[in-house]
Phi, psi and omega in degrees: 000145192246141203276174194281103234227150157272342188262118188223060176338143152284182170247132220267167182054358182272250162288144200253143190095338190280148170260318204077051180334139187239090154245055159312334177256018186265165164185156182258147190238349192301299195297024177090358188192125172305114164233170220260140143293117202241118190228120178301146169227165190188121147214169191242140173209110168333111181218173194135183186236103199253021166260348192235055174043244204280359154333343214233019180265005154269229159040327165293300163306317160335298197259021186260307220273139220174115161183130181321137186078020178220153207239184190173127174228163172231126171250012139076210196292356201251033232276327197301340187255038207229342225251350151302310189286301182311312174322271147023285204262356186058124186256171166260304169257124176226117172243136172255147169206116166287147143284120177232154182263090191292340187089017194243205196253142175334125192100258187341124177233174176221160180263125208246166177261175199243036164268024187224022174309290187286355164286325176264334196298107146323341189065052172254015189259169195230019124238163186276131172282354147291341164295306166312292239266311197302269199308320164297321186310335192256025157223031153234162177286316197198103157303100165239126192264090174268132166278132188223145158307112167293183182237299197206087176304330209286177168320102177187145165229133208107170194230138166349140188292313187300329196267322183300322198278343147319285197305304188320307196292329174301294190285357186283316204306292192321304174330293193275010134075045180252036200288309182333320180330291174336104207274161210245141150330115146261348186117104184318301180322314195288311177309298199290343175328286199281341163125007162337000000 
């Protein structure tokens, strides 16, 4: 049973309108003794230039994707200034998702590992995200980095059909607690070997 709390903060800068219950002060008493309540958090954070077409398909998924027990931020080129929140709440999961360039067909996406980042990163960030990603592990349970084929990069705002049909496929997996689902990044030599 979970106790009934008066503090009930909104949580500032995420999402707008979600509150956040703060139970650092709850405790349960049916058993006889005070304990702390553990409140899982799984978050996700967006990231991209949503000025430059499909750059902005972390930042589309950001501001799409809603399920429960998960926090969602759009963190537009800067996600390094994101790196308090993240600190803050310890995530069990924290997935970041970029436009990276895998070399597959628009949409499509893979979960890269992250010595294999700056071989896909378009570069629109003002820090290298294996470098992020290094420093968010020691305030998450388990840090994933997915990547999705852009389509079109230029000056433009909106994201590609191909790409929106991507993301949508991205976020039903995430809802539905499928990331294992998610096929992992190999590496261009290893993909044209086999032909993938």
């Amino acid at each position: 049973m979970v106790p009934e709390c008066q503090n009930w903060p909104p949580f500032p800068a995420l999402i707008p309108g979600l509150q956040v219950p703060d139970f650092s002060s709850c405790h349960d008493n049916i058993i006889g003794k005070s304990s702390r309540v553990m409140v899982i958090v799984r978050m996700l954070l967006g990231i991209g230039n949503n000025l430059h077409g499909d750059d902005g398909i972390g930042n589309y998924i950001a501001s799409r994707f809603r399920a429960r027990g998960w926090i969602s931020l759009d963190c537009g080129t800067m996600p390094e200034n994101f790196t308090a929140v993240v600190r803050r709440h310890h995530p069990e999961v924290l997935v970041l998702v970029d436009a990276t360039d895998l070399g597959l067909g628009p949409g499509e996406f893979r979960s890269v590992g992250e010595d294999q980042i700056e071989e896909v990163s378009i570069g629109t960030h003002n820090l290298p995200l294996s470098f992020l990603i290094r420093y968010l592990a020691e305030s998450a349970g388990q840090v994933i980095f997915i990547g999705i084929q852009p389509g079109h990069l230029g000056e433009s705002e909106g994201i590609s059909p191909a790409v929106t049909a991507g993301a949508e496929q991205f976020i039903a997996l995430l809802a539905q607690n499928r990331i294992p689902e998610i096929k992992s990044f190999k590496g261009r030599e290893k993909r044209d070997e086999r032909g993938d």
